[in-house]
C-alpha positions, -999 to +999 in steps of 0.1 A: +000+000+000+016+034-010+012+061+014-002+095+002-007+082-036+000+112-063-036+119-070-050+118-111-076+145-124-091+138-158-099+166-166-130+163-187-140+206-191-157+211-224-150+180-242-183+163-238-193+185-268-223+197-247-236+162-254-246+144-223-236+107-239-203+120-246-197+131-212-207+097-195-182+077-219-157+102-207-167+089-168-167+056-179-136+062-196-114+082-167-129+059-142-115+025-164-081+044-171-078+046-129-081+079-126-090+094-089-113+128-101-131+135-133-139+173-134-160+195-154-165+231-159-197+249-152-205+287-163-230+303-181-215+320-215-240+349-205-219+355-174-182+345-183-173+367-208-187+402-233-202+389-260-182+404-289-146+386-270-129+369-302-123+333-300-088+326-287-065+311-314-065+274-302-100+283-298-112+287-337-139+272-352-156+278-386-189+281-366-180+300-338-163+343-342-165+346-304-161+332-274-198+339-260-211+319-294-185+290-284-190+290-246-228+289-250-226+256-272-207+238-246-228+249-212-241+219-192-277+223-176-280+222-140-305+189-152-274+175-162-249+184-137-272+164-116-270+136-138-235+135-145-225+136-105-247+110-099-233+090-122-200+100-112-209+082-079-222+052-094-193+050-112-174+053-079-149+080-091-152+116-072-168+143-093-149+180-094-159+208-114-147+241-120-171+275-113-162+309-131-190+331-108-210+332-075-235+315-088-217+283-102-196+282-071-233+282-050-249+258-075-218+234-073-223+238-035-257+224-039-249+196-061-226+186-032-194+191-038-167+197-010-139+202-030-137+231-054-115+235-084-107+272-091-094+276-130-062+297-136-082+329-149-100+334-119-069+335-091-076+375-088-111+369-089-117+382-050-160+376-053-153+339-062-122+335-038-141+350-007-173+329-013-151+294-020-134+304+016-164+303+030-185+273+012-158+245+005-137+222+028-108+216-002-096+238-027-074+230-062-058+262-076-047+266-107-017+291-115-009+292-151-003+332-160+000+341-121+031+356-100+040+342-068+022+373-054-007+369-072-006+330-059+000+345-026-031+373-025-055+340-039-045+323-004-049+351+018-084+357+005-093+318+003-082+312+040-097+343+056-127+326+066-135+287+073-106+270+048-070+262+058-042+266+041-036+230+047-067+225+027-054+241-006-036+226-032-016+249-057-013+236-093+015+244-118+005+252-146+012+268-181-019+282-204-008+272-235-028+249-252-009+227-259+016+240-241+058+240-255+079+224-238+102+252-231+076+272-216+065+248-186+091+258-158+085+232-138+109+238-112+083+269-103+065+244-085+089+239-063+095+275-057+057+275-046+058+250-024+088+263-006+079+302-002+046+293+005+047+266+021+014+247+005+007+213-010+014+215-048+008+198-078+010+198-119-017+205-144-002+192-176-014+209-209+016+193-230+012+168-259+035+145-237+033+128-203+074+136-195+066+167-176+039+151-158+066+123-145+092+149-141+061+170-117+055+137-093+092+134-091+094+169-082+067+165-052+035+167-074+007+154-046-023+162-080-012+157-115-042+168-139-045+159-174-076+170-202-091+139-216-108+137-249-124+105-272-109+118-299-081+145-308-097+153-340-130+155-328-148+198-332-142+218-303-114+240-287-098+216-261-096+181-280-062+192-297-045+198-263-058+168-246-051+131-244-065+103-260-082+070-239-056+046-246-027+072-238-042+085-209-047+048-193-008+045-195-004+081-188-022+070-151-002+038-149+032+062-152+022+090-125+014+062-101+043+041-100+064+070-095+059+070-060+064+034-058+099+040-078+109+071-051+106+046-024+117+064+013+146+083+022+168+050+029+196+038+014+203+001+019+202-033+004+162-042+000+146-078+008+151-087-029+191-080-031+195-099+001+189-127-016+215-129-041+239-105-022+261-132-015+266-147-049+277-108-061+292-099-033+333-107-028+358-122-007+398-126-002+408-156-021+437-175-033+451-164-065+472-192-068+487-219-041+497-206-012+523-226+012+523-223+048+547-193+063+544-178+027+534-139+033+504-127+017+506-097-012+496-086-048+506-116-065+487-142-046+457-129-035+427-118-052+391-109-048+365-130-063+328-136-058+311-154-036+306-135-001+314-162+027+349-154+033+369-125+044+358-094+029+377-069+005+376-045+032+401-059+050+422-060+020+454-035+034+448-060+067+458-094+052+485-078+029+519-088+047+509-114+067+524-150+069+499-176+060+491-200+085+481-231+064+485-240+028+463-227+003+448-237-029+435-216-061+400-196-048+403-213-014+392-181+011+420-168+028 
């Protein structure tokens, strides 16, 4: 049994398409792939953004010229947010999801959620923050685009009221999507974890799963990853995210890496004990020895097994008379 377990989110958002089927398959998928959370993303287009706001690069789409037009195609109904957390639970996988205002955050609230994730764009949003300190008992933080300050004032204002710091986990991330590999600055996570002194983890937008190894290596307690059925499938997300049958050995990966960390001990394990001895050496005859004859260079050796006297005591034997004959590989 592995103590404290890096923890997988699937990361689901907007890839169900708006399409209620799609987003079940995705459970079924994240759930089968071992995966510990599957989240979604509720908002109202109405309320997230202007509706003239152009569609983001990674975000164009023949049918879509803004973001409003996009967004509103992809909103889940509160009928269905019902549906999917309850399948969620059948499924026996927890169910996260993402608000972007008051309302979502008091809606997710109602649906029963505990622990809140909070997206990257909304770390300065204080209305969201000061409600989520007050309403959840966990919180997941993204940072992609934020300052260590700006991590820093999202804290303050989350644990001014019933949360902990202790409660709060801060994600590394990078909002590119996908992301290059020379912008991900992983060791930042580090830097958040020391000079803040919170629980941290990785949210991996890259079209590989080395940075989200590197991340659990590096102390990653959450590694989140956007899952999709299909890269080529219409949408703004698919493109960044990772297929089924890469994502089930993408989970397989993130959770041996504790198992190949081990503890902070160095020392032969149950499994090298048991062949130590045949790899190990001893002092031996390197040719015949007579009695009286003193030991040196030219006739001793080392040579495996362990049983006799050890190499360690090499400068020891050297110059001493030997007390009975000796044959080739005897042990001195």
């Amino acid at each position: 049994m592995i103590k404290n377990k890096i923890k997988i989110i699937a990361e689901i958002g907007v890839n169900h398409n708006g399409s209620l089927k799609i987003a079940k398959k995705l459970i079924d998928a994240a759930k089968n792939c071992d995966a510990d959370f599957v989240k979604f993303q509720n908002f109202k287009a109405e309320s997230l953004v202007t509706k003239k706001l152009s569609v983001l690069k990674y975000q164009k789409n023949k049918n879509y010229k803004t973001q409003f037009d996009l967004l509103k195609s992809l909103e889940i109904s509160k009928k269905n947010f019902f549906k999917l957390k309850k399948y969620a639970n059948k499924k026996k996988i927890e169910f996260l999801c993402t608000p972007f205002d008051l309302e979502g955050a008091n809606f997710l609230k109602k649906l029963g959620l505990k622990t809140f994730k909070i997206p990257s764009g909304e770390i300065n949003n204080y209305p969201l923050l000061e409600l989520l300190s007050k309403i959840s008992k966990k919180v997941i933080l993204s940072s992609g685009m934020a300052t260590l300050k700006e991590i820093n004032y999202a804290i303050s204002v989350l644990t001014q009221n019933k949360l902990k710091k202790k409660d709060i986990t801060v994600l590394h991330c990078t909002t590119q999507y996908p992301a290059t590999l020379k912008n991900i600055n992983l060791l930042a996570m580090q830097t958040i974890k020391k000079k803040l002194n919170v629980s941290v983890g990785y949210s991996d937008h890259t079209e590989t799963d080395l940075t989200a190894i590197l991340a659990a290596g590096l102390g990653a307690e959450i590694i989140e990853k956007h899952i999709t059925l299909s890269k080529i499938m219409p949408g703004p997300d698919h493109k960044a995210s990772m297929e089924i049958k890469d994502f089930k050995k993408f989970v397989e990966k993130i959770k041996n890496v504790k198992i190949v960390l081990g503890r902070n001990h160095k020392g032969p394990t149950k499994d090298e004990k048991k062949h130590m001895h045949l790899i190990r050496k001893s002092i031996v005859a390197k040719k015949n020895i007579h009695k009286g004859e003193t030991f040196n260079v030219n006739n001793i050796t080392t040579k495996r097994p362990e049983g006799g006297i050890s190499p360690v005591k090499w400068k020891k034997i050297i110059g001493k008379k030997s007390k009975k004959n000796y044959f080739i590989d005897d042990f001195i």
